[in-house]
N, C-alpha and C positions, 0 to 999 in steps of 0.2 A: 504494500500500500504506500510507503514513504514512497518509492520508487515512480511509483506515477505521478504523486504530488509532485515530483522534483522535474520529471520530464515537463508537466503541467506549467511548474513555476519557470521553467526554462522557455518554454515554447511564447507563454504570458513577456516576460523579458522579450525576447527577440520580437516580438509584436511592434510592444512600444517602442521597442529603438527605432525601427522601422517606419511605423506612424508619426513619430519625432524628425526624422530625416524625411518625410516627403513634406512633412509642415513646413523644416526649415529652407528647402527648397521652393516650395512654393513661393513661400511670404518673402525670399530675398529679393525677387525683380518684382514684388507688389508692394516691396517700400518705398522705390523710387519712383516717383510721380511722371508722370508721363509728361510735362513739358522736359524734365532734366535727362531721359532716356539716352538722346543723343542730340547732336548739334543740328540736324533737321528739324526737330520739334524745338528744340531751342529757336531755333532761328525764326520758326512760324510766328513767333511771342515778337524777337526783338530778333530782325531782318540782319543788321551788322552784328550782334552778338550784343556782349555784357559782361564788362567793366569792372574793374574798383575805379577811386575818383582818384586821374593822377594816373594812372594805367595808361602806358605809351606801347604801343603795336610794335612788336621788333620783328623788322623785315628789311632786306634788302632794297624792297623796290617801296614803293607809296605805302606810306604808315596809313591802317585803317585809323578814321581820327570821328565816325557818326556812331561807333557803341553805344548800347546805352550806357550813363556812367553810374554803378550804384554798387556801393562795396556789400549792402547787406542782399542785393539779388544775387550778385558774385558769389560769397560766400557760401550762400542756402545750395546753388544749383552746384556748388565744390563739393559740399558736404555730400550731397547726392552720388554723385558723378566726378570723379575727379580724371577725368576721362575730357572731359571737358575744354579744358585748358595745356594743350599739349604741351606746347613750348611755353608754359611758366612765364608769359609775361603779364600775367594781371588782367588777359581778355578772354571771357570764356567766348568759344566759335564766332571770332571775329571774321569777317565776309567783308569783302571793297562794294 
């Protein structure tokens, strides 16, 4: 009798690890809001991208200079996405 309890208590265990990992699966890309997805949906919001204020475009050719400029929409869509901001100059999917 212990013996099927323990299979029992084994099989219960491997259940929830399982229903744990399709949850945390799930809810990973259902925290990130769908403007912050990617720089297309970004862009849909604010066309040249967004900003901290003070944020200069580093580029060889024409600095993007019509971002929006707002360091706490920057931030929010970093916190999300840090995917966002490739080259580290303070504009998330800046566009000319």
């Amino acid at each position: 009798m212990t013996r099927t309890r323990a299979a029992v208590a084994r099989g219960v265990v491997v259940v929830v690890v399982l229903v744990a990992a399709l949850i945390a699966a799930s809810t990973s890309s259902a925290l990130i809001p769908p403007l912050y997805k990617n720089c297309t949906n970004l862009n849909k919001r604010y066309p040249h991208g967004v900003g901290k204020v003070g944020a200069r475009d580093h580029t060889s050719g024409a600095p993007v200079t019509t971002f929006k400029r707002s360091t706490l929409i920057y931030r929010r869509a970093m916190s999300y996405n840090r995917g966002l901001d490739r080259d580290k100059d303070g504009i998330a999917c800046e566009k000319a």
